[in-house]
Every structure is written in structure tokens, then in C-alpha cells.
C-alpha positions in Angstrom: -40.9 -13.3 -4.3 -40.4 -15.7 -1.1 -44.2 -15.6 -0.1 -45.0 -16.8 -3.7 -43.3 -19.6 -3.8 -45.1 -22.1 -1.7 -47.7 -21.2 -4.5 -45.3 -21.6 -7.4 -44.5 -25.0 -5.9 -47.9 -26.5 -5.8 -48.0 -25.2 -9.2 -45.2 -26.8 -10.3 -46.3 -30.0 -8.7 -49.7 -29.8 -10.2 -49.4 -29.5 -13.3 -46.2 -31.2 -14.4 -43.9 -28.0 -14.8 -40.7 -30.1 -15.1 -41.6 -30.7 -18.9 -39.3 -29.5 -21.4 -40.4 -26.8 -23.7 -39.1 -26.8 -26.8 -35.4 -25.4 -27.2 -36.4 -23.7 -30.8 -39.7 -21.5 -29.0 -38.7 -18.4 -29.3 -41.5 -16.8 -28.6 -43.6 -17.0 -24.5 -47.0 -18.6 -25.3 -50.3 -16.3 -24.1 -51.1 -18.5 -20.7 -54.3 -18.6 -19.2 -55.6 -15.7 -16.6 -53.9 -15.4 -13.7 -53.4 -12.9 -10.2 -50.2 -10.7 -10.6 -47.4 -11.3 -8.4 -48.0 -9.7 -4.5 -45.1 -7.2 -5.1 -45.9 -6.0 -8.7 -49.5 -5.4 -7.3 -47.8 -3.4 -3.8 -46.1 -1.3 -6.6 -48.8 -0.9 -8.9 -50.9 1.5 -5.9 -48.0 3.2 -4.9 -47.3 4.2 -8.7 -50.2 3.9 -10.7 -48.9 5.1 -14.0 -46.0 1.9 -14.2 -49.8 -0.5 -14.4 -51.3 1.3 -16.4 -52.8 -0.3 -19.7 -52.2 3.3 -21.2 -48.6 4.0 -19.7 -48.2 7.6 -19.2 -44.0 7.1 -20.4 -44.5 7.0 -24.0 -41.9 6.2 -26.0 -39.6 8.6 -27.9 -40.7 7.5 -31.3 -40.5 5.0 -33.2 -37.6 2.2 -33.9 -36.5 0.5 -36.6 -36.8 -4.0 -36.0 -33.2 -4.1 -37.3 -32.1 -1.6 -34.6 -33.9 -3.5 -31.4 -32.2 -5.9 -30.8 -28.8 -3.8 -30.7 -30.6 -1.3 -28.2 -31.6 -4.5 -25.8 -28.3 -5.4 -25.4 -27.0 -2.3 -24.7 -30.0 -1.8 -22.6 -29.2 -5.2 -21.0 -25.8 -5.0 -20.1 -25.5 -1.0 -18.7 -28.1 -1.8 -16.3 -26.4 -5.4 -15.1 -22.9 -2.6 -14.6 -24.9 -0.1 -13.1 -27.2 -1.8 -10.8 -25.9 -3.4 -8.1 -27.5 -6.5 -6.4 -29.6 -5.9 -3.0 -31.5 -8.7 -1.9 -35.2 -7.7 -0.6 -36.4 -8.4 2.0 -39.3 -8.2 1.8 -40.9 -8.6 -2.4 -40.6 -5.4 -3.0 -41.2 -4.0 -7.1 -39.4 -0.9 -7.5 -36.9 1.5 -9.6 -33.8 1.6 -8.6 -33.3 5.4 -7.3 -30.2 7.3 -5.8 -26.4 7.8 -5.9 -26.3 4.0 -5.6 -28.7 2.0 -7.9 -29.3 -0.7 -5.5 -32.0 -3.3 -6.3 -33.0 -7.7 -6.9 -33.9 -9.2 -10.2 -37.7 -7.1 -10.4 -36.1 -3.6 -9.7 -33.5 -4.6 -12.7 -36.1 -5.4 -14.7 -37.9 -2.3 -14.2 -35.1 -0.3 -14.5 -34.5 -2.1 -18.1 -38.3 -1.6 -18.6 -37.7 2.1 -17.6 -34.3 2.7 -20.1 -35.9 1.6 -23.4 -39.2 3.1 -23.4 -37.0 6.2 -22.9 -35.0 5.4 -25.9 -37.6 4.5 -28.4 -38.4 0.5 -28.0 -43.0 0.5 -27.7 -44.3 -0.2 -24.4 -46.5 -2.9 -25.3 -43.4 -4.8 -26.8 -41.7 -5.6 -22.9 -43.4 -7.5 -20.7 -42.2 -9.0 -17.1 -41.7 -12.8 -16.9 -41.1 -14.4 -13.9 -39.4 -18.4 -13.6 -37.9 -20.7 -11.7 -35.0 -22.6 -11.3 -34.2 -25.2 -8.4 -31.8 -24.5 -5.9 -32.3 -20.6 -6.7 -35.8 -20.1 -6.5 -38.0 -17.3 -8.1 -36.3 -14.8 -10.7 -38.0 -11.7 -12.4 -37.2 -10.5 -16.1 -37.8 -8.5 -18.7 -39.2 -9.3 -21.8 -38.7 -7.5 -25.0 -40.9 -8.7 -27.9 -39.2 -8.4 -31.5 -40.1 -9.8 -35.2 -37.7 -12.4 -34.3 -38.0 -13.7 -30.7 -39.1 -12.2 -27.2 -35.4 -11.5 -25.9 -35.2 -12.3 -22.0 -33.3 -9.1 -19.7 -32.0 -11.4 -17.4 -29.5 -9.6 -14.4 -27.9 -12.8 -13.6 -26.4 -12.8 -17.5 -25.4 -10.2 -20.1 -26.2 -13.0 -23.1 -29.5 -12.1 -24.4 -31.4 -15.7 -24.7 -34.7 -16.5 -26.2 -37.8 -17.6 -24.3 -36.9 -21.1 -25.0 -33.5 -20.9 -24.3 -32.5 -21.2 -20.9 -32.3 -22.5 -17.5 -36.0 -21.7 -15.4 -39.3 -23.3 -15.8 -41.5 -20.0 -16.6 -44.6 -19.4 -14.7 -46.0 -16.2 -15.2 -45.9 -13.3 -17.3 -47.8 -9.8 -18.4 -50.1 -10.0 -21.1 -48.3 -7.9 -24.0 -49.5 -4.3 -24.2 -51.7 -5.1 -20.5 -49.4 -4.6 -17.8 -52.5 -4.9 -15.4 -53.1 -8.4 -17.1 -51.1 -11.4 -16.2 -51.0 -14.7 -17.3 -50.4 -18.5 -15.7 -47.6 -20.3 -18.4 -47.8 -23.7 -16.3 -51.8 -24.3 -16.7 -52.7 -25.4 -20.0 -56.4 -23.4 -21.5 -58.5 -26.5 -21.4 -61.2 -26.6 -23.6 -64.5 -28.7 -22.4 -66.1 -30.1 -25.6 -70.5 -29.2 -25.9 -72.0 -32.4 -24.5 
């Protein structure tokens, strides 16, 4: 994520990122089109099948709304124990593998990602997200979509918080159900009106 950031900065800078969004959003807006982070796309051709539109994981069947949120904390907090933190260094998307899950905030995420497709919760209801936070820099999560909010699978936390709750200024995130599809949350869709 270190190579992105000069990009994320001008961002920032351009298009007024410091504004607060509104503590009771608890769901990510759509954004407008943008390019995928350098290290989702690196892991995209080495494994196809995690980008696919169409994942080849399907999901065990179906689960109940009352019973998501229960399975993303769980979710949540056995990967934080299980995973330990490895900084990159080089951006670097990938599943924790081995006798020691090692991995940074994008191979937690995908590991999380991983987890509850396996035990039921629909593909096209997580999404990655990726923010930041001065002094700290970029940070990858998961997002899992429910009735009630999109619930952020944050490493650095075992709270589960909203999409408006929060410390980072988000900037990008998957379209939901289009992991090849991602989408800038700092430029605003502008609409010309017909002269």
C-alpha cells in the first residue's frame, strides 16, 4: 500500500477528504469508477478465481440476517488471534498460508473474506475497503454488508464498527457483488446539466 499513497494524498488534497461524514452512515456510498489497488490487481493474475465476478467459492448455503452479525464477530476476532501481523514489504494481497498464519491488514482481510464464504455469509455481501488515517497511513478491510449496516473487519480492532463509525477517511472500495469493479469514495459523481 506504500506506492499508493502519494496517489491517495493528492486525492486527499483534491478533493477535500478531511470532511466529516456523517457519524449515523451506516452504510459505504457506491463511489464513482476507479483502478483497483496495485496489489489486489498483482493478486488477481496470480489467482484468478479470488476476482472473479462469479467466485468459484460459493457459499455453503444460505444464512439467516439475525445470525450475520454473530458469525462476523466470530469471524472477526479468530482471525485477529490467529493471524499474526507481518508487515509487507512490498503490497502484496494474499491468504495467509502455513503453520504460522503470517500476513498485514489485506491478507487479514482476505483471510476473513476467505472464513465466511466458507461458513455460509453470500459473496456479494463482503467487499474490501481500503482508508486512511494520518500518522498510520493506508489500511485494508473487510466489509460485510447486512440489513442493518456494512460491518467493518478491521485487524487493528476486535469491535465491529459501522462504515461511519471510525477513525480513517475511506477511499476506495469493491463494488458489491463485482470484485473486479472498484470504486473512488473521495470524488463526488458530478452531474453536468444539458446546455
Amino acid at each position: 500500500m506504500r506506492r499508493f499513497l502519494p496517489l491517495v494524498l493528492m486525492i486527499c488534497a483534491f478533493s477535500g477528504a478531511a470532511e466529516a461524514r456523517p457519524a449515523s452512515e451506516p452504510f459505504a456510498p457506491s463511489g464513482v469508477p476507479a483502478e483497483a489497488p496495485p496489489g489486489y490487481v498483482s493478486m488477481c493474475h496470480r489467482n484468478p478465481e479470488e476476482c472473479a465476478d462469479r467466485p468459484a467459492v460459493r457459499s455453503a448455503g444460505t444464512l439467516a440476517d439475525a445470525d450475520r452479525y454473530a458469525l462476523i464477530k466470530s469471524v472477526n476476532r479468530r482471525v485477529n488471534r490467529e493471524v499474526h501481523w507481518r508487515a509487507d514489504p512490498v503490497e502484496r494481497w494474499e491468504q495467509p498460508t502455513g503453520e504460522r498464519l503470517e500476513g498485514d491488514c489485506e491478507d487479514f482481510a482476505i483471510a476473513k473474506r476467505a472464513d465466511l464464504i466458507a461458513r455460509g455469509f453470500p459473496p456479494e455481501d463482503l467487499f474490501y475497503l481500503v482508508g486512511y488515517l494520518p500518522g498510520t497511513g493506508l489500511h485494508a478491510v473487510l466489509v460485510a454488508h447486512t440489513a442493518e449496516a456494512d460491518y467493518i473487519l478491521d485487524n487493528r480492532t476486535n469491535a465491529l464498527k459501522t462504515w461511519g463509525e471510525g477513525p480513517y477517511v475511506w477511499i476506495l472500495r469493491q463494488a458489491a457483488g463485482k470484485p473486479s469493479e472498484w470504486r473512488n469514495l473521495l470524488v463526488r459523481d458530478v452531474k453536468l446539466a444539458a446546455r
